[in-house]
C-alpha positions as CSV (number, residue, x, y, z in Angstrom):
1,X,2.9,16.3,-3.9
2,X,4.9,13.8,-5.9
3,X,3.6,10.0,-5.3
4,X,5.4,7.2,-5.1
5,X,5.3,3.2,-5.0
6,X,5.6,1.7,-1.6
7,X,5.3,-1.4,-3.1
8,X,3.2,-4.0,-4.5
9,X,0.2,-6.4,-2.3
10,X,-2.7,-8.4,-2.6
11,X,-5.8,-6.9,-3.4
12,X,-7.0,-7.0,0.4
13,X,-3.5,-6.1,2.0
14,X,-3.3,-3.6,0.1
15,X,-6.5,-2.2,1.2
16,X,-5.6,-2.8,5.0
17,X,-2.3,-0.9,4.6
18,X,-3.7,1.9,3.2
19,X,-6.1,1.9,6.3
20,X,-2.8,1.3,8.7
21,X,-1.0,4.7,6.7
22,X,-3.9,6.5,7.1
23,X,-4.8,6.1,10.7
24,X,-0.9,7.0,11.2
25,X,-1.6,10.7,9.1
26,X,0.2,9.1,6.0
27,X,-2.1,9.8,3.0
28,X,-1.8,6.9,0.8
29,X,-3.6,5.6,-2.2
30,X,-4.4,2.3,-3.7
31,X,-3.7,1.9,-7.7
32,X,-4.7,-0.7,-10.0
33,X,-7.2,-2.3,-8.0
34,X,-9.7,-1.7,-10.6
35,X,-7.7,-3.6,-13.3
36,X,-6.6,-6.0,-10.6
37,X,-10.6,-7.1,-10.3
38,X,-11.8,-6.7,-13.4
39,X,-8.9,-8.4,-16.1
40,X,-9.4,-11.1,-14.0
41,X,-6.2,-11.7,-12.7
42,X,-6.9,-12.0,-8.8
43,X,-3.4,-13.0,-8.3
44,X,-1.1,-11.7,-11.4
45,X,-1.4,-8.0,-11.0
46,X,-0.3,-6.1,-7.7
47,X,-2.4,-3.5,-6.4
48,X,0.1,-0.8,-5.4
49,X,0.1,0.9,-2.7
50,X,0.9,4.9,-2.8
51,X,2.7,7.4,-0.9
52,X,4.2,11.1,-1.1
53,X,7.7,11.4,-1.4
54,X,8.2,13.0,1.7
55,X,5.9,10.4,3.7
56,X,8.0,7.2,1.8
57,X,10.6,6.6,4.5
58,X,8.4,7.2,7.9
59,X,5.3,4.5,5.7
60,X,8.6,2.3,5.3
61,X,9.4,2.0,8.9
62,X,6.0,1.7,10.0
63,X,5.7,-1.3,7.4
64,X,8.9,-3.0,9.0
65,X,7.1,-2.2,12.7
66,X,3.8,-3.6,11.6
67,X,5.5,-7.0,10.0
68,X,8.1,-7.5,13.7
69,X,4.6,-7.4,15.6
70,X,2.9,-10.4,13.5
71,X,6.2,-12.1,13.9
């Protein structure tokens, strides 16, 4: 397994869109949310949001699905 960054959210987003991956059967994984909270820096520092390699594209499509049914 070789992670990579689907990208960078809010604290809370983040948190929901690991929940989203995850209820699809995309493991994914939330980093920096520790520094995020405790530096301070609510807004500064992105929590990202973490995939496998293999998973990257199909989290990316779902992503692009998930922001045309807000829309």
């Amino acid at each position: 397994m070789s992670l990579v960054e689907l990208g960078g959210y809010s604290y809370p987003e983040a948190h929901i869109i690991v929940g989203r991956l995850e209820s699809e059967g995309i493991p994914a994984i939330a980093f920096d949310a520790g520094t995020h909270m405790a530096e301070g820096s609510f807004r500064l520092i992105p929590v990202r949001v973490m995939v496998d390699e293999y998973d990257l594209a199909r989290a990316q499509g779902l992503l692009k699905e998930w922001a045309g049914d807000s829309a």
